[in-house]
C-alpha positions, 0 to 999 in steps of 0.5 A: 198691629197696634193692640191698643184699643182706642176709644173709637174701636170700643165704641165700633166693638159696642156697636157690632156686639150689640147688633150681633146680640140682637139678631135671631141669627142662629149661632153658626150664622153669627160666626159665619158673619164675623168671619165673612167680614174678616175676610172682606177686610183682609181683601181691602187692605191685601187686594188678592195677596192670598199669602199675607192675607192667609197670614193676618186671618192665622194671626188672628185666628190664633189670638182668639184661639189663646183667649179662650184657653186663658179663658178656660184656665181662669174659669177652670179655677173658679169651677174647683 
């Protein structure tokens, strides 16, 4: 997976944010989406290979997963 972000996924990532900032879905919902639409895309590029998609939805779990604990780490330190 290219982790590079190029110029049209910041722009598409602008646009899903925004759009998700601005409904009144309650924060639940929010995540509920994203994940829906993770999902979706893992079943069009996997068709109904459960394993790899099982696989990429854990890869990328993952990854969030250990940007929030960075995320705790640097703002742990600017709380002290």
């Amino acid at each position: 997976m290219d982790s590079k972000m190029t110029p049209e996924y910041k722009v598409i990532s602008e646009q899903v944010e925004k759009i998700i900032k601005g409904s009144n879905l309650p924060e639940v919902q929010k995540y509920s989406l994203l994940a829906g639409c993770m999902t979706k895309v893992a079943h069009e590029y996997n068709g109904t290979n459960f394993e790899a998609i099982k696989v990429k939805l854990a890869l990328v779990s993952k990854t969030m997963l250990n940007a929030v604990e960075k995320a705790e780490q640097i703002f742990g330190k600017f709380k002290k």
